[in-house]
Backbone as numpy.savetxt, mean C-alpha at the origin, in Angstrom:
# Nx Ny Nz CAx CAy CAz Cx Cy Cz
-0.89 -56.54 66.28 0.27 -56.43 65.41 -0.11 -56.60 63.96
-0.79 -57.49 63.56 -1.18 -57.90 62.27 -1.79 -56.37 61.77
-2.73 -56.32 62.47 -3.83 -55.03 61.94 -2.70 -53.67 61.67
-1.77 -53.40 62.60 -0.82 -52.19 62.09 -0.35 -52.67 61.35
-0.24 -53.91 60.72 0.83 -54.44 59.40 0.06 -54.25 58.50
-1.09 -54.37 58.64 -2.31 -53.91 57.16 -2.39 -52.52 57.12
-2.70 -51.98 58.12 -2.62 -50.34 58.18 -1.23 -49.70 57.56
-0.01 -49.84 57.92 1.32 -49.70 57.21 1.08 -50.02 55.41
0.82 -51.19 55.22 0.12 -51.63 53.71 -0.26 -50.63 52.80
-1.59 -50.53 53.32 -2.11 -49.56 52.63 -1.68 -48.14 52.52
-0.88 -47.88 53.46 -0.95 -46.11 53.57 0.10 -46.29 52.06
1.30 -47.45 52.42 2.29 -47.48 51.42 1.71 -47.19 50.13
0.41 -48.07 49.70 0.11 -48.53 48.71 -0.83 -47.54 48.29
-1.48 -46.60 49.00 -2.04 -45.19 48.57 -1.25 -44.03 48.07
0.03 -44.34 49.46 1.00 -43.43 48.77 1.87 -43.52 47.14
1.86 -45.14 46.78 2.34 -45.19 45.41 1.29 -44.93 44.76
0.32 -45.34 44.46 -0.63 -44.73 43.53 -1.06 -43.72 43.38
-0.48 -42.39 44.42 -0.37 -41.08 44.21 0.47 -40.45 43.45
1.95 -41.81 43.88 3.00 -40.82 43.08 3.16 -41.09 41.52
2.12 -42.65 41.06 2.07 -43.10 39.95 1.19 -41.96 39.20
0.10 -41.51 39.88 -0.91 -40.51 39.34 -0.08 -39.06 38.77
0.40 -39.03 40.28 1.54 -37.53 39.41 2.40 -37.63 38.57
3.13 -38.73 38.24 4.13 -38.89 37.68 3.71 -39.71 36.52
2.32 -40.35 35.70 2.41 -40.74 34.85 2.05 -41.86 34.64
1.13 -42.41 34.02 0.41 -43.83 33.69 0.94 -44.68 32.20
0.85 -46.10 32.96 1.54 -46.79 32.19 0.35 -47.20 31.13
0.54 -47.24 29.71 -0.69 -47.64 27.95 -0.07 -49.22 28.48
0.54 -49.70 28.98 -0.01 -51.12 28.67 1.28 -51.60 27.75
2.15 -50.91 27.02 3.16 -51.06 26.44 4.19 -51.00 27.05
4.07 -50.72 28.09 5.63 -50.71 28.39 5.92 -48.92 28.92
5.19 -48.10 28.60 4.95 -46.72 28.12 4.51 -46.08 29.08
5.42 -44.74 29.83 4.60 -43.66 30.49 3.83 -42.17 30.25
2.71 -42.33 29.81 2.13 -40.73 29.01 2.83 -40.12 30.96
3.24 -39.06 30.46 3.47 -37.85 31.48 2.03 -37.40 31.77
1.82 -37.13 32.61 0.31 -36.33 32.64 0.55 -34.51 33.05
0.48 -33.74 32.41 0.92 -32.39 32.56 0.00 -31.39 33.38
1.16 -30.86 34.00 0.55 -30.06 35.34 0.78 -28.70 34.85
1.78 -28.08 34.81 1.48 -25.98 34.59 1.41 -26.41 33.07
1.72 -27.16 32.02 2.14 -27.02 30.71 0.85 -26.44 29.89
-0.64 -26.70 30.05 -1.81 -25.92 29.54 -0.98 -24.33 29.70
-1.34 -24.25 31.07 -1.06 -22.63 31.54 0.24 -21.87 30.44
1.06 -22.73 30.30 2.32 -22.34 29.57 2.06 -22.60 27.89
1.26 -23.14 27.49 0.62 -23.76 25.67 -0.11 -22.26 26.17
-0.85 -21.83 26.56 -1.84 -21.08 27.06 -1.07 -19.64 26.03
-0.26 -19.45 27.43 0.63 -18.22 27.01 1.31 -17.94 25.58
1.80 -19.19 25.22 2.46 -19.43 24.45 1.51 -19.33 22.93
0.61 -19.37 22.54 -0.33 -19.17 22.02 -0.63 -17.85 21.76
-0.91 -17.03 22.92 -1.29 -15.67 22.93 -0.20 -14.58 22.35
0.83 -15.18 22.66 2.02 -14.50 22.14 2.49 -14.81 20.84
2.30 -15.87 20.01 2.29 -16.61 18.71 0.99 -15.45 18.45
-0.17 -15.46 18.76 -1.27 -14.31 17.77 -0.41 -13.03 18.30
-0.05 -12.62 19.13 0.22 -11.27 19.09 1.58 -11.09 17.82
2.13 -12.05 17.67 3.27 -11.36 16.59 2.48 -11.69 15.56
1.66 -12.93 15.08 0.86 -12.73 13.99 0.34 -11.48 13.37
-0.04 -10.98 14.96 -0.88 -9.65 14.12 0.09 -8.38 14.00
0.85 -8.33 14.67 1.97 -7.80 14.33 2.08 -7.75 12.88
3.00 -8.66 12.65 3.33 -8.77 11.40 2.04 -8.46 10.45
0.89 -8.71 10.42 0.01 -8.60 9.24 -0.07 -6.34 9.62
-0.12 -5.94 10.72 -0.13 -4.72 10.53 1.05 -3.74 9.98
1.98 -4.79 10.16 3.65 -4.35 9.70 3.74 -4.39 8.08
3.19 -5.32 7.66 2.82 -5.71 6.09 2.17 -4.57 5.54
0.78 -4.13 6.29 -0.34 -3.00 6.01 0.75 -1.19 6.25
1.41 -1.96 6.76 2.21 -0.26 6.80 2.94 -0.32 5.82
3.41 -1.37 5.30 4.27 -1.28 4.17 3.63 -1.60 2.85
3.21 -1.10 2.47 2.29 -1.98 1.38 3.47 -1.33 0.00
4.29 -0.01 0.23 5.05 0.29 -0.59 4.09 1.80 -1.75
3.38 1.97 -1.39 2.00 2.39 -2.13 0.99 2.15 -2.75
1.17 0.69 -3.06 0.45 -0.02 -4.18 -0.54 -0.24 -3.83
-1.87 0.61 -4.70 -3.08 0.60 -4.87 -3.96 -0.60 -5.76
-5.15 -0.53 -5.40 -6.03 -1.55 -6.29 -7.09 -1.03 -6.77
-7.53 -1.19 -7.83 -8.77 -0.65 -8.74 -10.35 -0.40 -6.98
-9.91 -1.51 -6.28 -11.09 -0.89 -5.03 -10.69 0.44 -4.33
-9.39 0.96 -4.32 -8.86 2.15 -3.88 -8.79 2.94 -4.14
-9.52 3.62 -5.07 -9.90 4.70 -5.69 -11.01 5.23 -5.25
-10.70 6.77 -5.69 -11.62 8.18 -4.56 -11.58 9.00 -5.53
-12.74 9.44 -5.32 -12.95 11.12 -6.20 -13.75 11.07 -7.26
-14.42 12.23 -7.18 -15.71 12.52 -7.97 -15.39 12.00 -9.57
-13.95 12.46 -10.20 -13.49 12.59 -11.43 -13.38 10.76 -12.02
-13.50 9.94 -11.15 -13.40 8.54 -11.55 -14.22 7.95 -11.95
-15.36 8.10 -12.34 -16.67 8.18 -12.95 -16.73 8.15 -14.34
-15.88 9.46 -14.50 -15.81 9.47 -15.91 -14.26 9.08 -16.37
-14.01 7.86 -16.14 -12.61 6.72 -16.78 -13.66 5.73 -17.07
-13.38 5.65 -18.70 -14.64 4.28 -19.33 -14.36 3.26 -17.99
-15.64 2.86 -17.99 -16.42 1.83 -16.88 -15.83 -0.02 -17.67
-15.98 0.12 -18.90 -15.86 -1.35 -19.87 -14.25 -1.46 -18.84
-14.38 -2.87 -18.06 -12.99 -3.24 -17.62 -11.85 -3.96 -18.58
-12.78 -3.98 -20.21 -11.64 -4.43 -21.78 -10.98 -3.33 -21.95
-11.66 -1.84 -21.59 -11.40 -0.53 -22.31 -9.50 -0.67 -21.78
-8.73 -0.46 -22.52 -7.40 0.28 -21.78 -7.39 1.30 -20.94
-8.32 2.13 -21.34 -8.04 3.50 -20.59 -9.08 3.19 -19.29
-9.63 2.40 -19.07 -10.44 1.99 -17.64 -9.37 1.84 -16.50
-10.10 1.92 -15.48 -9.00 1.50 -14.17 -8.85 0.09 -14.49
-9.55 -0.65 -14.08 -8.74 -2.00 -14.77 -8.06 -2.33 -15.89
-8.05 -1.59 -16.97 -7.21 -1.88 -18.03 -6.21 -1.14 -17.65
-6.06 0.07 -17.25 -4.95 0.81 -16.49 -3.45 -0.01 -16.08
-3.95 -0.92 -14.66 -3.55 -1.30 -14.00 -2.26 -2.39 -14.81
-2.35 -2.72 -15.68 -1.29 -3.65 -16.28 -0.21 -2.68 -17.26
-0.68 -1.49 -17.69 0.40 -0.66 -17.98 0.99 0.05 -17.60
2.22 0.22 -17.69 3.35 1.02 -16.64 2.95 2.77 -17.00
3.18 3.77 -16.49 2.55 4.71 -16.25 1.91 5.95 -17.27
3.12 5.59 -18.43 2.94 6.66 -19.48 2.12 5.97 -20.53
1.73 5.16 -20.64 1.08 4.13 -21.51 -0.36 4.00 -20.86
-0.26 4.27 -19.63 -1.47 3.95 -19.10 -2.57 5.32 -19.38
-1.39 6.46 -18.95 -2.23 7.89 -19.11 -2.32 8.37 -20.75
-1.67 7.57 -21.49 -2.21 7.91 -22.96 -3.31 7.28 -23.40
-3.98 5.54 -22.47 -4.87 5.30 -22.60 -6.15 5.90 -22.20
-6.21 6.57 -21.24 -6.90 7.51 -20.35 -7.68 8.87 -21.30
-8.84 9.06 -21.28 -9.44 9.85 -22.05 -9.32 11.14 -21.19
-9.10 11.09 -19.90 -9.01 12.20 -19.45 -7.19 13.19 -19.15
-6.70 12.59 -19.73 -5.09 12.74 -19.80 -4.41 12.54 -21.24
-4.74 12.77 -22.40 -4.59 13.46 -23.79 -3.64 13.73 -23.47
-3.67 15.40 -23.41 -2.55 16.44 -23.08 -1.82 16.04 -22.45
-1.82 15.62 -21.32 -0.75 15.21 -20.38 0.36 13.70 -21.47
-0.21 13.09 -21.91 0.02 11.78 -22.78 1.28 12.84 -23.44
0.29 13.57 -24.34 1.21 14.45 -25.67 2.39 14.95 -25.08
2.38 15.62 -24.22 3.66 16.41 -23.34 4.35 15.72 -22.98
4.47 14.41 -22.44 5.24 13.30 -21.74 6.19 13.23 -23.24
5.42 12.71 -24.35 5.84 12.19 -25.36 6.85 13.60 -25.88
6.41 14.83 -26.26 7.03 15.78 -26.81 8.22 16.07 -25.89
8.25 15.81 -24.28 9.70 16.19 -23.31 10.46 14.97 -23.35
9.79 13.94 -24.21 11.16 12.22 -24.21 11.15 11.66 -23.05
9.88 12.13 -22.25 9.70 11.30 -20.96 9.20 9.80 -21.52
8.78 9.49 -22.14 8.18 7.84 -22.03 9.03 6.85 -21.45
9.91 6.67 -22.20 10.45 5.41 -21.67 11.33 5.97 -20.16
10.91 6.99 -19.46 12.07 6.80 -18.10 10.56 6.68 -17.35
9.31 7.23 -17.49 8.35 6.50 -16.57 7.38 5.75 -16.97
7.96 5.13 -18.18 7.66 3.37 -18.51 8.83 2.78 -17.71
9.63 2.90 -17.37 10.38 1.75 -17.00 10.27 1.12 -15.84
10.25 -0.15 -16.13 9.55 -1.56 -15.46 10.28 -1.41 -14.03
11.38 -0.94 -14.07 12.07 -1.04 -12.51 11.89 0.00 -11.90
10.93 1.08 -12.02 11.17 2.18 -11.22 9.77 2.39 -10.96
9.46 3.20 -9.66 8.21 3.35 -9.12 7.75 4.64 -8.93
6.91 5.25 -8.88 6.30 6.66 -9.30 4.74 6.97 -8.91
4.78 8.09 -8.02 3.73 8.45 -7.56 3.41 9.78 -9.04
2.34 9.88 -9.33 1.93 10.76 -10.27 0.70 11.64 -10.06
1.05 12.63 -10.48 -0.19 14.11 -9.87 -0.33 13.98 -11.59
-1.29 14.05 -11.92 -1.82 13.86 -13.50 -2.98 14.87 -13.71
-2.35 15.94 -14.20 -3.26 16.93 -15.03 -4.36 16.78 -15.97
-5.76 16.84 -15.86 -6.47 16.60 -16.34 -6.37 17.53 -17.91
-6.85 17.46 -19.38 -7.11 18.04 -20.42 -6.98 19.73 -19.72
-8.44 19.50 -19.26 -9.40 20.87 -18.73 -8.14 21.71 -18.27
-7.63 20.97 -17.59 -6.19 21.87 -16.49 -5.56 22.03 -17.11
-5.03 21.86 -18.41 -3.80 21.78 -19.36 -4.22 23.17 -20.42
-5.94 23.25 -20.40 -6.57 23.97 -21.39 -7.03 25.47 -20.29
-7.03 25.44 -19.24 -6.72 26.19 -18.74 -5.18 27.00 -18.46
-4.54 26.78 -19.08 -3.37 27.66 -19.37 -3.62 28.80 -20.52
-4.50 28.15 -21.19 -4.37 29.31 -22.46 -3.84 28.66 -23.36
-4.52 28.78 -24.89 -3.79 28.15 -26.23 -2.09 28.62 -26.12
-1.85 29.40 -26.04 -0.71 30.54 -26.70 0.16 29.72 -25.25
-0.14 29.69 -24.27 0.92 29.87 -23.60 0.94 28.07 -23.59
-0.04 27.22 -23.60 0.31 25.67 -23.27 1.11 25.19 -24.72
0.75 26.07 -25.65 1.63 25.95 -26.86 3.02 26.56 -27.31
3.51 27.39 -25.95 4.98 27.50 -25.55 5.46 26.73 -24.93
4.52 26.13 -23.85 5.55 25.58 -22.87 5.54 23.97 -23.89
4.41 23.59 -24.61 4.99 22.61 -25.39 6.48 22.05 -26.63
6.35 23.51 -27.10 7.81 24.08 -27.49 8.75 24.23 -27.09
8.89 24.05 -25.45 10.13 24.24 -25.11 10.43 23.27 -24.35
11.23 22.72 -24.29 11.60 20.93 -24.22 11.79 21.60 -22.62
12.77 22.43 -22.51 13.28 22.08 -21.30 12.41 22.59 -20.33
11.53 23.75 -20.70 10.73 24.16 -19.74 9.54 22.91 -19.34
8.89 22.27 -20.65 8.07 21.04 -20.43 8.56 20.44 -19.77
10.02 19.98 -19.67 10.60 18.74 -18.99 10.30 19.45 -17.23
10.58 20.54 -16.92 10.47 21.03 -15.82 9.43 20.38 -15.11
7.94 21.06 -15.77 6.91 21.16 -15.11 6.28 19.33 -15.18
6.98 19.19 -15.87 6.08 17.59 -16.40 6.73 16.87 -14.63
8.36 17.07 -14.71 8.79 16.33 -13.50 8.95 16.76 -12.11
7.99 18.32 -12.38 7.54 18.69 -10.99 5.64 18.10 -10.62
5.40 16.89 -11.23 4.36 16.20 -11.04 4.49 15.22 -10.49
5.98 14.64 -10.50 5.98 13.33 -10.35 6.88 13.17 -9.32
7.26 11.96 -8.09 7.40 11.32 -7.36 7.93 10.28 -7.16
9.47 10.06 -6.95 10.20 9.02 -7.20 10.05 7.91 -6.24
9.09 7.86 -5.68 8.35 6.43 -5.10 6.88 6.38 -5.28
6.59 5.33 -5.02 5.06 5.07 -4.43 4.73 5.23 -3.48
3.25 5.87 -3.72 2.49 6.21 -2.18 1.10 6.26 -2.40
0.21 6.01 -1.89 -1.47 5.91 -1.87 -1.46 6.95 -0.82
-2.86 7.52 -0.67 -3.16 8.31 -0.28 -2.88 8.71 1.05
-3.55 7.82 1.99 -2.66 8.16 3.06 -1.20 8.54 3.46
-0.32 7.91 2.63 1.06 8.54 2.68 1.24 9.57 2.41
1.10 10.48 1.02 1.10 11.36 0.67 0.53 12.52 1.80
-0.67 12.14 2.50 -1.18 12.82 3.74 0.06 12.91 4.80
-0.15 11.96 5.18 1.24 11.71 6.33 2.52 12.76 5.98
2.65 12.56 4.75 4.30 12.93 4.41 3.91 14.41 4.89
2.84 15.46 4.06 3.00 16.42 4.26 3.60 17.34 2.98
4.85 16.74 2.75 5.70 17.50 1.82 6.48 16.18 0.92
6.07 16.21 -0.41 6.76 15.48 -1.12 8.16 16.27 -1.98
9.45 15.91 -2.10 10.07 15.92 -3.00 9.66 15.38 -4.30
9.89 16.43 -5.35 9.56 15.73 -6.91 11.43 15.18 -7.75
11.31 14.69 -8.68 12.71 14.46 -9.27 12.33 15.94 -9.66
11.56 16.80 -10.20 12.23 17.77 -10.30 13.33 18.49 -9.78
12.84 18.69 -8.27 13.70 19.03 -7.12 13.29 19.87 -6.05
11.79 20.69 -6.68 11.20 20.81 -5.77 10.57 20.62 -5.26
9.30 20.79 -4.19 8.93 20.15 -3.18 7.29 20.32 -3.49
6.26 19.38 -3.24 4.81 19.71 -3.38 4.25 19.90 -2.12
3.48 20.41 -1.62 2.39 20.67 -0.27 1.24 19.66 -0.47
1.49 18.99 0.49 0.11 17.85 0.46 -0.95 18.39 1.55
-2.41 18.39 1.64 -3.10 19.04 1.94 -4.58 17.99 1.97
-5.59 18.84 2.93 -6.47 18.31 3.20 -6.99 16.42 3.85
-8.04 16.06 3.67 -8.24 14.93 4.46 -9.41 13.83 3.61
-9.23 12.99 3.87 -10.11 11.74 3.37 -9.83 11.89 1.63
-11.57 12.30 0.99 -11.26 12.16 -0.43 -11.39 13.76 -0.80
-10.79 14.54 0.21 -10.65 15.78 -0.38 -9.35 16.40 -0.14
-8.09 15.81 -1.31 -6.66 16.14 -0.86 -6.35 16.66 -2.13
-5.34 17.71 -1.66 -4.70 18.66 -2.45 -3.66 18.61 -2.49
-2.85 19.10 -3.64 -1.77 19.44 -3.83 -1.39 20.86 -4.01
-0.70 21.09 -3.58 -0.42 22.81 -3.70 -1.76 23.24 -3.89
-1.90 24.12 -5.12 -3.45 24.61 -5.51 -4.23 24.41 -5.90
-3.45 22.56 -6.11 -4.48 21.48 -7.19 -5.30 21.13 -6.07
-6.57 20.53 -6.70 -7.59 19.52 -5.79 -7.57 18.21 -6.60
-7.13 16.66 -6.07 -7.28 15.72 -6.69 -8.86 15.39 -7.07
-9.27 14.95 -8.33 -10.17 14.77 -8.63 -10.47 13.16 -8.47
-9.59 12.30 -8.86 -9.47 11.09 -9.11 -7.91 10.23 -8.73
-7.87 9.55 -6.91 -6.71 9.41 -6.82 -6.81 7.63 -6.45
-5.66 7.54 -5.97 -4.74 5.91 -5.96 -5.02 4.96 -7.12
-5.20 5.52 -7.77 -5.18 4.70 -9.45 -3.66 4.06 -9.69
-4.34 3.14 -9.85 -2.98 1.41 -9.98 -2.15 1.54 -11.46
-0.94 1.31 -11.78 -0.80 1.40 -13.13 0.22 0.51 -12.58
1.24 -0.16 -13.59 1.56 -0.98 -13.32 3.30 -1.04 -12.83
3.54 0.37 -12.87 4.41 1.33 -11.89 4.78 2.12 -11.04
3.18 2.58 -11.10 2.82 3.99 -10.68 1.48 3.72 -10.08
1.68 5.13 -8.30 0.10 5.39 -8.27 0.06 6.40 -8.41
-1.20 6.89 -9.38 -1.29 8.17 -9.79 -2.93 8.61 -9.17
-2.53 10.13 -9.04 -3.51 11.06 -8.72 -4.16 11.91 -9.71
-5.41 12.14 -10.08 -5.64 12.94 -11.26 -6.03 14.06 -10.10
-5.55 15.59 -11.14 -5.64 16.60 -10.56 -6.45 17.72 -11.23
-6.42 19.22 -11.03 -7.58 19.90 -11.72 -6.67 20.92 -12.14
-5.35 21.27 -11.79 -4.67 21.69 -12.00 -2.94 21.64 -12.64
-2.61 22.51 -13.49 -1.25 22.16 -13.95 -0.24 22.84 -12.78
0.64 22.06 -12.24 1.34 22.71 -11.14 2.94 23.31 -11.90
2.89 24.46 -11.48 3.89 25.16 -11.93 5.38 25.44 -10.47
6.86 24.45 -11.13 7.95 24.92 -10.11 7.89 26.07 -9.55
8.66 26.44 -8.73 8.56 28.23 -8.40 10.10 28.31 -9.28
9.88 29.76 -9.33 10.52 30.39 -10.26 12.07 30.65 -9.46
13.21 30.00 -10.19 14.50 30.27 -9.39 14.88 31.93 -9.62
């Protein structure tokens, strides 16, 4: 009898210190730490799904960037020759802090284009600080390829300049890849440009960009080789 009374004992007393083990050990305070059984497995998951929207979101950010380029985002043979001195204004880094028409009058390779902005009373609508602007920017060469006689009509005539000046431009921002993607941009002019080709060899209509995603501090602009002309209503 005794010996099954010890045997009964212990089984009891194995069985509580099993259910103390599962259920939680006492610090000595008074205190039960829980000891956790699926909850790793579930921190586990829970984790993996915390990085998956992380990265989410950082690729959701990268799709939106809005267009905005950085002096490292620039392509094309023609960027070479924008003074290198990052004091110069007309450098890509000096660029980058002036809003768009200020920036391309600093620009040694956009003169002409500067002068015409100024002679159609464009400055201050793509200087202005609240508005954003993709820009196809006619190089000199392309401007001097029209012919004296005729780039010195269309400078004379306000409204025809105003035409062609705001069939360059782009009432948002976009870096290069967008402009690819889109395919077809609307201009505020009103009509439409053909975006073309791949990597750092993209076109516009019949232009070839020479020098593109240049930062200004409204605008990303594209330098081009050509003056693009509306079609004729």
């Amino acid at each position: 009898m005794r010996v099954t009374k010890n045997i009964a004992v212990l089984s009891a007393a194995s069985a509580l210190a099993l259910a103390m083990a599962a259920c939680g050990t006492d610090d000595g305070n008074g205190t039960t730490d829980t000891v956790p059984d699926a909850a790793p497995t579930e921190m586990t998951e829970m984790g993996d799904d915390t990085t998956g929207t992380m990265n989410g979101t950082d690729e959701m950010e990268m799709e939106t960037r809005d267009g905005v380029t950085t002096v490292d985002d620039v392509f094309g043979e023609a960027c070479g020759a924008v003074p290198q001195d990052p004091s110069d204004p007309g450098s890509l880094d000096g660029m980058v802090a002036d809003p768009v028409a200020t920036a391309a009058s600093n620009n040694p390779l956009l003169q002409t284009l500067a002068t015409a902005v100024a002679e159609a009373g464009l400055v201050d609508t793509l200087n202005d600080p609240s508005a954003e602007y993709t820009v196809f920017a006619p190089t000199d060469d392309a401007f001097d390829a029209l012919g004296e006689e005729t780039l010195n009509a269309v400078l004379a005539d306000q409204e025809q300049l105003t035409a062609i000046l705001t069939y360059h431009v782009i009432s948002e921002r976009h870096d290069r890849d967008a402009i690819l993607e889109a395919g077809e941009l609307e201009t505020i002019q009103g009509e439409t440009l053909t975006i073309g080709g791949s990597g750092d060899d993209v076109t516009v209509n019949e232009a070839s960009v020479l020098c593109g995603n240049i930062p200004t501090a409204n605008a990303t602009v594209f330098v081009i080789d050509t003056v693009l002309l509306p079609p004729e209503e």
